[in-house]
N, CA, C and O of each residue as an XYZ file, in Angstrom:
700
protein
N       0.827     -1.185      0.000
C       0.000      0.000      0.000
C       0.875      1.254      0.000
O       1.575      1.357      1.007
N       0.992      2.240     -0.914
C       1.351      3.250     -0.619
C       0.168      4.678      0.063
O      -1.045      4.801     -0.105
N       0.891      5.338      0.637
C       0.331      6.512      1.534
C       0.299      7.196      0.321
O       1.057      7.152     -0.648
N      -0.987      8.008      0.606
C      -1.038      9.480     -0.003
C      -0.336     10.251      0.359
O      -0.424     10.158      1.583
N       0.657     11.339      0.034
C       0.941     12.627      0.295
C       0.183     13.895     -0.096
O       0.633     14.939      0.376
N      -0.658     13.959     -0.710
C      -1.469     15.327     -0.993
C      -2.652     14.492     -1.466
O      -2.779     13.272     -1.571
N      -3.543     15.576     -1.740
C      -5.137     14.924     -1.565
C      -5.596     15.813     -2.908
O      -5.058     16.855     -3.283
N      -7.039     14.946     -3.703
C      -7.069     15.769     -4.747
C      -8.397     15.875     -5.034
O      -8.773     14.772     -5.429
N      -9.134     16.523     -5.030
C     -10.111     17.521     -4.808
C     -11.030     16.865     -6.382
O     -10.595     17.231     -7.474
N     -12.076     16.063     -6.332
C     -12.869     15.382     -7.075
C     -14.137     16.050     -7.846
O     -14.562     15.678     -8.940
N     -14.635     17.075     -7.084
C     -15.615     17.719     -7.093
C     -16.454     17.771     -6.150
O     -16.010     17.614     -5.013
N     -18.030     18.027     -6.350
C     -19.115     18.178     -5.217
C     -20.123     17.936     -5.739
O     -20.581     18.233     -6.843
N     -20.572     17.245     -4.726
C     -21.854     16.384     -4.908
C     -22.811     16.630     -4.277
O     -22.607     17.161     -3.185
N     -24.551     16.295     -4.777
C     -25.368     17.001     -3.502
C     -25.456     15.758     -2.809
O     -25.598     16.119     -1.641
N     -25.457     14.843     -2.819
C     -26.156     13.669     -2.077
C     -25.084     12.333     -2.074
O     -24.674     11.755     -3.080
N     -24.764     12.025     -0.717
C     -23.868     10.878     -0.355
C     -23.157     10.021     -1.671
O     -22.007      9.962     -2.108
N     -24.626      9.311     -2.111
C     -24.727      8.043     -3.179
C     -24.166      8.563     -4.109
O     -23.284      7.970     -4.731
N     -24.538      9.722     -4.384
C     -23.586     10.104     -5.904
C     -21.980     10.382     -5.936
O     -21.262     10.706     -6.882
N     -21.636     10.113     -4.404
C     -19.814     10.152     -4.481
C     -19.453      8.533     -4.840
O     -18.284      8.213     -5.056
N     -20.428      7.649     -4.881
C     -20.303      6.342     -4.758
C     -18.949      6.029     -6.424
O     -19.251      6.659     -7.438
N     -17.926      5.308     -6.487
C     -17.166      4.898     -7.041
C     -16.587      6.561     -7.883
O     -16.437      6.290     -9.074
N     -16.308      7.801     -7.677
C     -16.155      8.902     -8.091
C     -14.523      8.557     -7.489
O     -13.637      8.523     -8.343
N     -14.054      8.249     -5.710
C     -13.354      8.573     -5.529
C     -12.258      7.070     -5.530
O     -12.477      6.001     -4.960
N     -10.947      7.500     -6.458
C     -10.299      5.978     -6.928
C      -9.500      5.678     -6.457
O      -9.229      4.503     -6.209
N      -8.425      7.270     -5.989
C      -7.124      6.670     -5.581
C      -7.054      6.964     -4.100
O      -7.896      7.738     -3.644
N      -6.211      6.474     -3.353
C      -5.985      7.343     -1.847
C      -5.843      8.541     -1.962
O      -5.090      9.072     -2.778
N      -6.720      9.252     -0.966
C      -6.256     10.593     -0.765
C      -7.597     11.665     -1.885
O      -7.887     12.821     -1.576
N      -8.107     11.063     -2.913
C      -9.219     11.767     -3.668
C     -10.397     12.006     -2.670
O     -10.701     11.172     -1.817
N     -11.096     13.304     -2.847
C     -11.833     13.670     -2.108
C     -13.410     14.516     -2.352
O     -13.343     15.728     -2.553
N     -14.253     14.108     -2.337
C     -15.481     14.885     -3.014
C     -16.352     15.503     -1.615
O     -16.489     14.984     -0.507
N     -16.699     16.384     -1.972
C     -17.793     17.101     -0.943
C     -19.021     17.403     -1.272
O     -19.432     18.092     -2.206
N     -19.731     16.694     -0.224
C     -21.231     16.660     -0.524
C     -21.801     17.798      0.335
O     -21.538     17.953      1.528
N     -22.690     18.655     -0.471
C     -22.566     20.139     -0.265
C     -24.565     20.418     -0.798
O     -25.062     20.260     -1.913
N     -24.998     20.697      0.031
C     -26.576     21.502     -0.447
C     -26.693     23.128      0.293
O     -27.459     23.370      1.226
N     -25.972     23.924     -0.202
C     -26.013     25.520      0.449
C     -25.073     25.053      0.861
O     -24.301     24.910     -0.087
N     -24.556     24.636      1.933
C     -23.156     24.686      2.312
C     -22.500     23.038      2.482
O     -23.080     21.959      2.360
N     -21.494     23.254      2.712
C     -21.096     22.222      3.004
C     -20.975     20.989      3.656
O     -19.767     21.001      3.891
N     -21.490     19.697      4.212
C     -22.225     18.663      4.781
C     -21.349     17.478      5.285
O     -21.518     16.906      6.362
N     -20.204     17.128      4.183
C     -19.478     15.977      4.428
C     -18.645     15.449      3.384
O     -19.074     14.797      2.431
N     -17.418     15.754      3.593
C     -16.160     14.967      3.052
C     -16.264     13.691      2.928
O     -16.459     12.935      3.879
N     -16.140     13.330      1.716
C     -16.299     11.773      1.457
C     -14.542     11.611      0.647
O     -14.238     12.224     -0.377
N     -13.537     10.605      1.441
C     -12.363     11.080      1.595
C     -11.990      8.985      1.218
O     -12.410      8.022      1.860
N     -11.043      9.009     -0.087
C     -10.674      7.808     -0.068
C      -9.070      7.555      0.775
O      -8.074      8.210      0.469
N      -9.078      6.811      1.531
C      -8.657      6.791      2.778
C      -6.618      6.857      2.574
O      -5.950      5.836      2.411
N      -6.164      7.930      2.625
C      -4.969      8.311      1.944
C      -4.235      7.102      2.178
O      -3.462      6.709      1.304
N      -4.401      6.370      3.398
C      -3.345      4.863      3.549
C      -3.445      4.132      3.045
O      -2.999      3.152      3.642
N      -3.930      3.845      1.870
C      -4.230      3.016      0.957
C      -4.876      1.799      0.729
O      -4.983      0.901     -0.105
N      -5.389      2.279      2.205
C      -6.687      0.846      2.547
C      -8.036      0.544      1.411
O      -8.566     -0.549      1.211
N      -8.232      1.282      1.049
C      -9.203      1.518      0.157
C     -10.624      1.878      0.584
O     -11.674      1.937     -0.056
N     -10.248      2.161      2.212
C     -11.678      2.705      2.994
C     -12.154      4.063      2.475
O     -11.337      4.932      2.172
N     -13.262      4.218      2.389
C     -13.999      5.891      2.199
C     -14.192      6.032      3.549
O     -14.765      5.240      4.297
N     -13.651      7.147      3.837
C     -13.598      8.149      5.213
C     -14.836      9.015      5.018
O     -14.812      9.510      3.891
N     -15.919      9.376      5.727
C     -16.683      9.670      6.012
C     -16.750     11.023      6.866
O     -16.667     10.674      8.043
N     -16.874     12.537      6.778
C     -16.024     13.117      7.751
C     -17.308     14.191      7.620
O     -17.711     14.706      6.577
N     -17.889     14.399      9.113
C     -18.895     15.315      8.875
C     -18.513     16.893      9.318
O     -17.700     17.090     10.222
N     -18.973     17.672      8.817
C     -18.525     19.041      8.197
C     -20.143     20.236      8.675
O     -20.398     21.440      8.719
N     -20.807     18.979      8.926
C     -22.233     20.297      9.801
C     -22.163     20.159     10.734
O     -22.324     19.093     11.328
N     -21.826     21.473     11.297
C     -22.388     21.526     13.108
C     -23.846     20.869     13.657
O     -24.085     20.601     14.834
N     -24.669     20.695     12.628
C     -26.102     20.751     12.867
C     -26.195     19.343     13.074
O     -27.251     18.880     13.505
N     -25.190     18.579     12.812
C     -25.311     16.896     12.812
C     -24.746     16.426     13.958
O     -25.024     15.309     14.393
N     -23.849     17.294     14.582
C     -22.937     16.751     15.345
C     -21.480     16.858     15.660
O     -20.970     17.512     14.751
N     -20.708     16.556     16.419
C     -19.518     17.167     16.288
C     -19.209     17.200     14.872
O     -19.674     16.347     14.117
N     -18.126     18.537     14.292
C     -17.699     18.183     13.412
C     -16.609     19.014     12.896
O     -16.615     20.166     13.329
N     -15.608     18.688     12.018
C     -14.491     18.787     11.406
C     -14.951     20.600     10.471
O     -15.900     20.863      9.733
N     -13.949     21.369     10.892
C     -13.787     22.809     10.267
C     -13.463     22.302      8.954
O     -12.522     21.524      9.113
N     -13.881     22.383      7.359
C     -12.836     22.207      6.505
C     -12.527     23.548      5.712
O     -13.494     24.309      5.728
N     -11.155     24.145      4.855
C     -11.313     25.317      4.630
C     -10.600     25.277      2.834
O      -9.398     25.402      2.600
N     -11.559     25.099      1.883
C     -10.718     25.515      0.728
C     -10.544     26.941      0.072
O     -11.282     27.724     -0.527
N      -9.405     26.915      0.410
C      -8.717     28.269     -0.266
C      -7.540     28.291     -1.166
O      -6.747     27.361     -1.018
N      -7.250     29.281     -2.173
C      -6.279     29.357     -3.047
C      -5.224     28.159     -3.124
O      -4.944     27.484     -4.115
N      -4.600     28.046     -1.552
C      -3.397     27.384     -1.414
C      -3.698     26.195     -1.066
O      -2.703     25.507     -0.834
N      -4.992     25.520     -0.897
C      -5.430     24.030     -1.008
C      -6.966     23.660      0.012
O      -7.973     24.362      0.112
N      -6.793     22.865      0.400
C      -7.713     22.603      0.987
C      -7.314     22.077      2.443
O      -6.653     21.040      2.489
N      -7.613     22.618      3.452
C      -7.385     21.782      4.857
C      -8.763     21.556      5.900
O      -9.852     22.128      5.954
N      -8.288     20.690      6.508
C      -9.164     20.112      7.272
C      -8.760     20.437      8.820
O      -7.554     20.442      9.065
N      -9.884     20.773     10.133
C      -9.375     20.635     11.112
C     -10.478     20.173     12.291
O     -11.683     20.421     12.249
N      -9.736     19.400     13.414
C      -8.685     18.908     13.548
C      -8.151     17.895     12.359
O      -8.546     17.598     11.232
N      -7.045     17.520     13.204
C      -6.539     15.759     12.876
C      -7.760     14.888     12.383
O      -8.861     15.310     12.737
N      -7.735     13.594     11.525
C      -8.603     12.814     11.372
C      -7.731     11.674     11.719
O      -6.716     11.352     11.101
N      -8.369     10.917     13.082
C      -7.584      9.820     13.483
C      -8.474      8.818     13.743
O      -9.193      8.915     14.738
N      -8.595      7.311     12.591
C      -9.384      6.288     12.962
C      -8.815      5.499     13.600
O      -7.751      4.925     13.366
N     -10.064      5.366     15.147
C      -9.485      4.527     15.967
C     -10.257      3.122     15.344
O     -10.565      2.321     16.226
N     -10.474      2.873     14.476
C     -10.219      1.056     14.427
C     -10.011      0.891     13.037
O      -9.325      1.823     12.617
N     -10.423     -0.170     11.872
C      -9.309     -0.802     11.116
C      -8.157     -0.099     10.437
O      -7.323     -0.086     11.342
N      -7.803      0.279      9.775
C      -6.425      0.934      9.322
C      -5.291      1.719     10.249
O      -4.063      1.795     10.211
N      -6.652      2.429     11.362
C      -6.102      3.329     12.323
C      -5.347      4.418     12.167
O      -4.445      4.782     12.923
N      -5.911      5.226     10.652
C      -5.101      6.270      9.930
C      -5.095      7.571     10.726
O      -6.133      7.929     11.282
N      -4.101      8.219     10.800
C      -4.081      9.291     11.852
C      -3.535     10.532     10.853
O      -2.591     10.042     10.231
N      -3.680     11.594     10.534
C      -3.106     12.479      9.445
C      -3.745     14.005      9.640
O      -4.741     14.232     10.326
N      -3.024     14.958      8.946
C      -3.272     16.211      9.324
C      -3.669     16.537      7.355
O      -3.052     15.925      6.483
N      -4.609     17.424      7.080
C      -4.450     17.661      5.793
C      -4.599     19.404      5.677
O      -5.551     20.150      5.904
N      -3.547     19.596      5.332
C      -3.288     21.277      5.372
C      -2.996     21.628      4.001
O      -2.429     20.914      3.174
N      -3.404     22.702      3.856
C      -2.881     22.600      1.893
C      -3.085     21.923      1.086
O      -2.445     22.006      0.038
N      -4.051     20.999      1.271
C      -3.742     19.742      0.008
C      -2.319     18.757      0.875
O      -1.983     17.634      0.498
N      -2.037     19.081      1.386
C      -0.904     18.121      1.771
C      -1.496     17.091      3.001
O      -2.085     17.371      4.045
N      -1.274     16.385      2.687
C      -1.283     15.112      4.017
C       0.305     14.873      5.137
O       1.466     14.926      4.730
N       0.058     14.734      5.915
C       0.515     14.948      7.166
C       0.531     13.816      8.042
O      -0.032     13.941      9.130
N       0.985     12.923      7.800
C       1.330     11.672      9.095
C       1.500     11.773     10.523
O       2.637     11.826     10.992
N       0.385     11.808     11.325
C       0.866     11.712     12.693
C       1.337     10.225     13.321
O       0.715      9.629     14.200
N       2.497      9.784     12.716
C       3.231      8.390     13.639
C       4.515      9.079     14.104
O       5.080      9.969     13.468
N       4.918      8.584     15.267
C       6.127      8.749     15.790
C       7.168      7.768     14.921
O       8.390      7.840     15.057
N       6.652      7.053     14.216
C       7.828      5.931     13.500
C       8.127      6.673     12.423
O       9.241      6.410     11.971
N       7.410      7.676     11.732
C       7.561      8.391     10.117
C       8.743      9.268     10.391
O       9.023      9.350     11.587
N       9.432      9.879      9.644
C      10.186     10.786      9.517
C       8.949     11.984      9.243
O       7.944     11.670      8.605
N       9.094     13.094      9.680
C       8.738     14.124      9.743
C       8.979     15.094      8.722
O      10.063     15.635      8.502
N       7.792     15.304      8.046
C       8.559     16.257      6.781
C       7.754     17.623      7.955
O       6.651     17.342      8.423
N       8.440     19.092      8.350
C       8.452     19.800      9.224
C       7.841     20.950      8.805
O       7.269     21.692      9.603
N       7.952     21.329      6.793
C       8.138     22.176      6.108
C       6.546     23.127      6.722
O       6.396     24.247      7.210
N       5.627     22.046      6.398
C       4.298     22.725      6.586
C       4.397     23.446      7.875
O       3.396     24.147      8.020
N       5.203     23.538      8.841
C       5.266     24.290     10.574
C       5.897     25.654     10.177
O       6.003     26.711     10.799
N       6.256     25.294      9.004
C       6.685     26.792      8.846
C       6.074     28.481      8.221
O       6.049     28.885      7.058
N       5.749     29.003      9.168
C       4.847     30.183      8.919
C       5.583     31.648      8.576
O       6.574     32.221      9.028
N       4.483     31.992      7.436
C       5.722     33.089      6.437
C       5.558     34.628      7.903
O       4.672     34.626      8.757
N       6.798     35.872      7.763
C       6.449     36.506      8.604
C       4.819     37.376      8.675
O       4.203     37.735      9.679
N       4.568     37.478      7.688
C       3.199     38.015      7.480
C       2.144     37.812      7.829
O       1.197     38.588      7.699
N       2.115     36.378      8.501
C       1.216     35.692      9.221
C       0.994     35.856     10.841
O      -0.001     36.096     11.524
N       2.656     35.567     11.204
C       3.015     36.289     12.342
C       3.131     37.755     12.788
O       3.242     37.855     14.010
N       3.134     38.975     12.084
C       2.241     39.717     12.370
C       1.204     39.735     12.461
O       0.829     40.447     13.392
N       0.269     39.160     11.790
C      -1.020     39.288     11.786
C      -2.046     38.847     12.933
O      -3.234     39.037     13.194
N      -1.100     38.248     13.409
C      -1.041     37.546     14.858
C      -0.972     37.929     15.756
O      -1.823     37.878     16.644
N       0.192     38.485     15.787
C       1.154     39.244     16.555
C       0.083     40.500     17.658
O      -0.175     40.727     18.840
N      -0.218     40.986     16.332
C      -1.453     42.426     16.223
C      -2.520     42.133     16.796
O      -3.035     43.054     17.429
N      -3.208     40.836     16.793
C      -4.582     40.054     17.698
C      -4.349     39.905     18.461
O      -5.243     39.653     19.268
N      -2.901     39.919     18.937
C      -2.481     39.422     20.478
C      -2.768     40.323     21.451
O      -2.560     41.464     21.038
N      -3.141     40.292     22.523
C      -3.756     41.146     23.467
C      -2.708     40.590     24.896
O      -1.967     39.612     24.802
N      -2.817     41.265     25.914
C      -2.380     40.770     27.469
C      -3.487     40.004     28.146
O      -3.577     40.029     29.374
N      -4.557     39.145     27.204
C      -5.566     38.661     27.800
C      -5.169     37.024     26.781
O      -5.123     36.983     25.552
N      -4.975     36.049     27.555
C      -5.323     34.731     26.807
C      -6.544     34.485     25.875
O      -7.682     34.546     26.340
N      -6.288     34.172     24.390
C      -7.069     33.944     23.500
C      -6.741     32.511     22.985
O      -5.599     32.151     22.700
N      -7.490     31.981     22.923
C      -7.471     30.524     22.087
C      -7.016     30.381     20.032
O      -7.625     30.737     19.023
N      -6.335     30.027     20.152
C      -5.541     29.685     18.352
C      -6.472     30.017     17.621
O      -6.509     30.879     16.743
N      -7.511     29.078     18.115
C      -9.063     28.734     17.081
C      -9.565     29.802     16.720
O      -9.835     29.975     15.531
N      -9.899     31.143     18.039
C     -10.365     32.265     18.219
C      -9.364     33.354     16.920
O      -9.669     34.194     16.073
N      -8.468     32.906     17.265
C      -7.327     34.142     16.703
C      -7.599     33.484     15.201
O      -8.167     34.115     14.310
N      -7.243     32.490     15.091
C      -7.281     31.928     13.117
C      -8.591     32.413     12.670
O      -8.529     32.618     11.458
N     -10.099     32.762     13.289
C     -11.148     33.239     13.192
C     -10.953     34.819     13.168
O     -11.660     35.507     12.433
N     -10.344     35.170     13.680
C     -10.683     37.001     14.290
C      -9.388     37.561     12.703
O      -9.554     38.602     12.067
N      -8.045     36.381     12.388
C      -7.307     37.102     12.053
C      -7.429     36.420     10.223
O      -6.598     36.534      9.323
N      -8.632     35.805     10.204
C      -9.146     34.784      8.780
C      -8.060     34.031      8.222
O      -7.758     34.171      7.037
N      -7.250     32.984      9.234
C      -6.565     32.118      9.247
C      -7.331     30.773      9.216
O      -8.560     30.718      9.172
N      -6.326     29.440      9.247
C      -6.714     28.497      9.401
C      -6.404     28.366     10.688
O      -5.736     29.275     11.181
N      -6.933     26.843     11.823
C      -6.448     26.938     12.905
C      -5.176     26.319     12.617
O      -4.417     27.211     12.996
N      -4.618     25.614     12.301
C      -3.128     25.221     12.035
C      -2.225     26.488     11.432
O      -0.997     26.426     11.483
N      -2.574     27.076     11.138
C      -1.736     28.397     10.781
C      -1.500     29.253     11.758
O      -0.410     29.808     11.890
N      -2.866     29.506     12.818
C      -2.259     30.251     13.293
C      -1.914     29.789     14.442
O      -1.268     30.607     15.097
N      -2.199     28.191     15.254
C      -1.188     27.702     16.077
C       0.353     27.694     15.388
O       1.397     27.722     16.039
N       0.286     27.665     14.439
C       2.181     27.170     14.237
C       2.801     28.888     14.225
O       3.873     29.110     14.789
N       2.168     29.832     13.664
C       2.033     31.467     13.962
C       2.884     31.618     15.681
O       4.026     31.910     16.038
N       1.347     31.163     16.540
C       1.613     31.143     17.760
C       2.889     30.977     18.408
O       3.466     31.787     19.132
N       3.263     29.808     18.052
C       4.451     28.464     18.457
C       5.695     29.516     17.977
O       6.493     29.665     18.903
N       6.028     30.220     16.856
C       6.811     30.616     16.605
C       6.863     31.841     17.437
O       7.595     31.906     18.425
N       6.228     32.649     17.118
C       6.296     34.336     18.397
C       6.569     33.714     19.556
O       6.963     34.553     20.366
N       6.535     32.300     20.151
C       6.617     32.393     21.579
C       7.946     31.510     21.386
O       8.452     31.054     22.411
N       8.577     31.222     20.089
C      10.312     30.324     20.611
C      10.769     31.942     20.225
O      11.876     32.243     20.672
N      10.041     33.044     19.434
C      10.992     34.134     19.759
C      10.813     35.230     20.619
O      11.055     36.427     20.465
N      10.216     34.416     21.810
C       9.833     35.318     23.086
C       8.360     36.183     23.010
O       7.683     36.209     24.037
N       7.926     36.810     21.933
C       6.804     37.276     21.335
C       5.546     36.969     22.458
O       5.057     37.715     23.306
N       5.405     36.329     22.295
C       4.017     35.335     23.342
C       4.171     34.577     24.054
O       5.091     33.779     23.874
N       3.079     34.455     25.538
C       3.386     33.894     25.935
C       2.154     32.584     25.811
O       1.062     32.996     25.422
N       2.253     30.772     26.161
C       1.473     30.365     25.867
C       0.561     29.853     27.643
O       1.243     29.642     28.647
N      -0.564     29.777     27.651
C      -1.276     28.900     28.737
C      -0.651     27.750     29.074
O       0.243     27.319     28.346
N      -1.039     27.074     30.251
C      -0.989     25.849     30.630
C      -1.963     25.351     31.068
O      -2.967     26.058     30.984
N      -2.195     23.489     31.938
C      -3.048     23.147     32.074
C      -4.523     23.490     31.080
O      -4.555     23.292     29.865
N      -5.355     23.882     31.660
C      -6.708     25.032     31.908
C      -6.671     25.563     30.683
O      -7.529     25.229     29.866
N      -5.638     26.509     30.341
C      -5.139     27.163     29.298
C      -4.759     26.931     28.122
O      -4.889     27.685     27.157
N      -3.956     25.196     28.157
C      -3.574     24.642     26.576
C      -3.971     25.274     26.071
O      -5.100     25.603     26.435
N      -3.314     26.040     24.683
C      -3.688     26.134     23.454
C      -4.053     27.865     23.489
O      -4.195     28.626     22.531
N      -4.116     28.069     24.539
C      -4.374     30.114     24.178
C      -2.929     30.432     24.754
O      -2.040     29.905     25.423
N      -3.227     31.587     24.104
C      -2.044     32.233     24.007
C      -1.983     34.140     24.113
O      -2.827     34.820     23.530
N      -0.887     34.743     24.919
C      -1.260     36.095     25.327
C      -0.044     36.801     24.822
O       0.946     36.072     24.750
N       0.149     38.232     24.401
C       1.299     38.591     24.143
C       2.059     38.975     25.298
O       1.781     39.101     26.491
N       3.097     39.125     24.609
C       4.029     39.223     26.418
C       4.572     40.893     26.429
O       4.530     41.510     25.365
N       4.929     41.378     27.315
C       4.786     42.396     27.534
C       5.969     42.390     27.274
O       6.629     41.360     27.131
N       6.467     43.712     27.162
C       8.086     44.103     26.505
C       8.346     45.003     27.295
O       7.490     45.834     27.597
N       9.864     45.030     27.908
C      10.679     45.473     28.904
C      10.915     46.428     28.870
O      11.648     46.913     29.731
């Protein structure tokens, strides 16, 4: 079986049945969409040959942010099946993203241009805000602007929460 590395965008469909045999290789992806968007129907990038199923309405139930724009298509969170294949992956850009500790790490996608990190930077307040909040307020993705985050704070920039806090983040005051 080979893994997908990028994912490729099939078209949109109004109704489940009609993604039926559309998607061929790992990693092809169609969205079933009536006014907005409903559910990723995702052939399973590990090459299992499972259709991933990934719901995309709040109105159904928990569900997965997805965001296509210019520079690809991402999904958030993580999509991690806990039983047969047990595929775990990040899809940012069109790119697929392996979460195993056994893979080598391609890192490239963590890297955020400075323009982003201002933009960030500037939302940052002396009050803890959550990633999610800021990629919303600053029309980011949430993986953009956690890895945004992550960077202002290895260059002192921000500071991040703990416990309670995971995941927000405050600017730090300057001396």
């Amino acid at each position: 079986m080979t893994r997908a590395i990028r994912v490729s965008y099939r078209g949109t469909v109004s109704f489940r049945r009609e993604a039926f045999g559309l998607n061929q290789n790992p990693g092809d992806y169609l969205v079933v969409e009536r006014g907005w968007p409903l559910l990723l129907v995702m052939r399973c990038p590990c090459g299992c040959g499972d259709d991933l199923l990934i719901n995309l309405d709040k109105r159904a139930g928990p569900a997965w942010r997805f965001y296509q724009r210019q520079s690809g298509s991402t999904l958030y969170p993580s999509y991690w099946r806990t039983s047969a294949c047990r595929s775990h992956f990040i899809l940012w850009n069109d790119k697929i993203y392996w979460c195993s500790h056994t893979d080598q790490e391609d890192e490239s996608y963590r890297e955020i241009d400075r323009g982003v990190e201002q933009n960030i930077l500037h939302a940052l307040t002396n009050d803890y805000i959550h990633y999610i909040d800021l990629a919303d307020k600053c029309g980011l993705t949430p993986w953009e602007a956690l890895q945004a985050c992550r960077q202002l704070e290895q260059k002192g920039l921000c500071g991040s929460g703990t416990k309670d806090l995971k995941g927000y983040f405050k600017q730090n005051k300057l001396t």
